[in-house]
ZADO-1210 file (C-alpha; in nm, 4 decimals, padded with zeros to 6 digits):
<atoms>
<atom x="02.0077" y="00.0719" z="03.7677" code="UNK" pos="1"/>
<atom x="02.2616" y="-00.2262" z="03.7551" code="UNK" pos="2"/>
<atom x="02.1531" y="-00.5718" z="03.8843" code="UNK" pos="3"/>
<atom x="02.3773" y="-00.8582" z="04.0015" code="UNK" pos="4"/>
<atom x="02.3382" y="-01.2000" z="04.0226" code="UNK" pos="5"/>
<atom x="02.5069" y="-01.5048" z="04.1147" code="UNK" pos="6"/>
<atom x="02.4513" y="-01.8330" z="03.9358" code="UNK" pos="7"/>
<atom x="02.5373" y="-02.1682" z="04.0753" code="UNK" pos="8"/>
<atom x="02.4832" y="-02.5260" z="03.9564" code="UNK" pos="9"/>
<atom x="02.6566" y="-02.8445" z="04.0149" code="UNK" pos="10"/>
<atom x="02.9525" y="-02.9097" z="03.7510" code="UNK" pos="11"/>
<atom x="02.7491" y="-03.0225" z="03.4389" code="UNK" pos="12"/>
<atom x="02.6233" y="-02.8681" z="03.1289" code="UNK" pos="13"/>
<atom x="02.2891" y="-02.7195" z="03.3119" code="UNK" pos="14"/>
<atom x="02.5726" y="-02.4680" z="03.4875" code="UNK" pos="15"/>
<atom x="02.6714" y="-02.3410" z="03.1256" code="UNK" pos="16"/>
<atom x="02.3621" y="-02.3334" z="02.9922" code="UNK" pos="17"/>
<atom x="02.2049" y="-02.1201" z="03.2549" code="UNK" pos="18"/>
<atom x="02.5341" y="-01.8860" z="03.2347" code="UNK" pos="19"/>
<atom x="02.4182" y="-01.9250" z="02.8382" code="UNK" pos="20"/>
<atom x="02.0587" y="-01.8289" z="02.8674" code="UNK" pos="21"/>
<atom x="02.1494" y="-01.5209" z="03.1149" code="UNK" pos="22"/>
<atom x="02.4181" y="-01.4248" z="02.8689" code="UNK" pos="23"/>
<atom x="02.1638" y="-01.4201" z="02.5747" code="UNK" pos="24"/>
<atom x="01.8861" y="-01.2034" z="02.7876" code="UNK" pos="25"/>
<atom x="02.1537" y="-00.8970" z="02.8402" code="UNK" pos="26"/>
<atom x="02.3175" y="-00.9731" z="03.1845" code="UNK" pos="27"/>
<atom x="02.7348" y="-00.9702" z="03.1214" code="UNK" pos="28"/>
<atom x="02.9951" y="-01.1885" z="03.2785" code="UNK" pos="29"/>
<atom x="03.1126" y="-00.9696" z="03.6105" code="UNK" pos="30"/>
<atom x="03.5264" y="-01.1018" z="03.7369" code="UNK" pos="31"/>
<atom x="03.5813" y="-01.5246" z="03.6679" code="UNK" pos="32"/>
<atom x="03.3731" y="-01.8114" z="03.7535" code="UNK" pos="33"/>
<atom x="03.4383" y="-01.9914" z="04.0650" code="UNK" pos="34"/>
<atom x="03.4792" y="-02.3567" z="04.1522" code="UNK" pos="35"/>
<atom x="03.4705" y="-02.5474" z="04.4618" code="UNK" pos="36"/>
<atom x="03.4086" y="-02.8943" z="04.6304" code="UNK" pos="37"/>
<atom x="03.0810" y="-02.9769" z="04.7881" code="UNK" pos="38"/>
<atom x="03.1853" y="-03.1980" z="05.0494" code="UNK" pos="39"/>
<atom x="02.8412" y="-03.2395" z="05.1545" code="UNK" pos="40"/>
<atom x="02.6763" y="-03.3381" z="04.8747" code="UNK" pos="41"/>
<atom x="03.0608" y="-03.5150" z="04.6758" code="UNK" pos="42"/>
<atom x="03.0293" y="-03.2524" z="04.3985" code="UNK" pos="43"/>
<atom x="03.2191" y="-03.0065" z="04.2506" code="UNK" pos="44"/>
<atom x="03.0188" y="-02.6672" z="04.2206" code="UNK" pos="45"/>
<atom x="03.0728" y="-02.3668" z="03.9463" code="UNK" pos="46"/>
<atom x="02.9412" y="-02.0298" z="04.0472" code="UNK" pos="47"/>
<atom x="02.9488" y="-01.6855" z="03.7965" code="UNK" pos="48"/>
<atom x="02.8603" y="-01.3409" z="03.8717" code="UNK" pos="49"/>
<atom x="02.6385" y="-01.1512" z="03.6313" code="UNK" pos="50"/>
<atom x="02.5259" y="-00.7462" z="03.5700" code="UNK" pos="51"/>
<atom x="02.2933" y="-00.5950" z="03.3716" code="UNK" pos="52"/>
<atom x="02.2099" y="-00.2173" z="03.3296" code="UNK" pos="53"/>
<atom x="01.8208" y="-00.1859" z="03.3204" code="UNK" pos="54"/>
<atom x="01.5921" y="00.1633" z="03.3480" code="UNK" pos="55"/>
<atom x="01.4438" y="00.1783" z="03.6674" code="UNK" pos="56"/>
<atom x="01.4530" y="00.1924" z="04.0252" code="UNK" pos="57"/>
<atom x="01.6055" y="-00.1219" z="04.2620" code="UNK" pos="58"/>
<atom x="01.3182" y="-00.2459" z="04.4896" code="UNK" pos="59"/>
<atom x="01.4266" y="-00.6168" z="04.7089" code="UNK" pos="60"/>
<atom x="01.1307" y="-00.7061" z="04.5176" code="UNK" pos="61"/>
<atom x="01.2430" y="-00.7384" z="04.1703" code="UNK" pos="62"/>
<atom x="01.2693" y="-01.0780" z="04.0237" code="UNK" pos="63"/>
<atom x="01.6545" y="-01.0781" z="03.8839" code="UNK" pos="64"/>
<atom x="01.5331" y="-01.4296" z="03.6891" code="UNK" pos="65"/>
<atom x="01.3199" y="-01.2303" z="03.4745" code="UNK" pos="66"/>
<atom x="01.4927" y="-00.9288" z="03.3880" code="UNK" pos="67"/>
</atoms>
């Protein structure tokens, strides 16, 4: 099965390092990162789309963090 996720953090080095860690369990970059102004909260905000190919079947249940 293929999973997807989407990461978001706030524009600092914890947004690259979580792209980083998913990147180093398996999951692959999926079209370009996005970035956009939190007008709410004053901050810019980074967002990437991962996949992974895993053996299985998709449940809602599955925990995408921990694949």
């Amino acid at each position: 099965m293929k999973l997807y996720r989407f990461l978001s953090d706030d524009d600092t080095s914890a947004f690259c390092h979580k792209v980083t860690a998913a990147l180093n369990k398996g999951w692959e970059l999926h079209g370009g990162a996005t970035y956009a102004y939190d007008g709410a909260r004053g901050v810019m905000r980074c967002g990437q789309a991962v996949v992974k190919q895993v053996p299985g079947t998709y449940t809602p249940d599955i925990k995408l963090g921990e694949q």
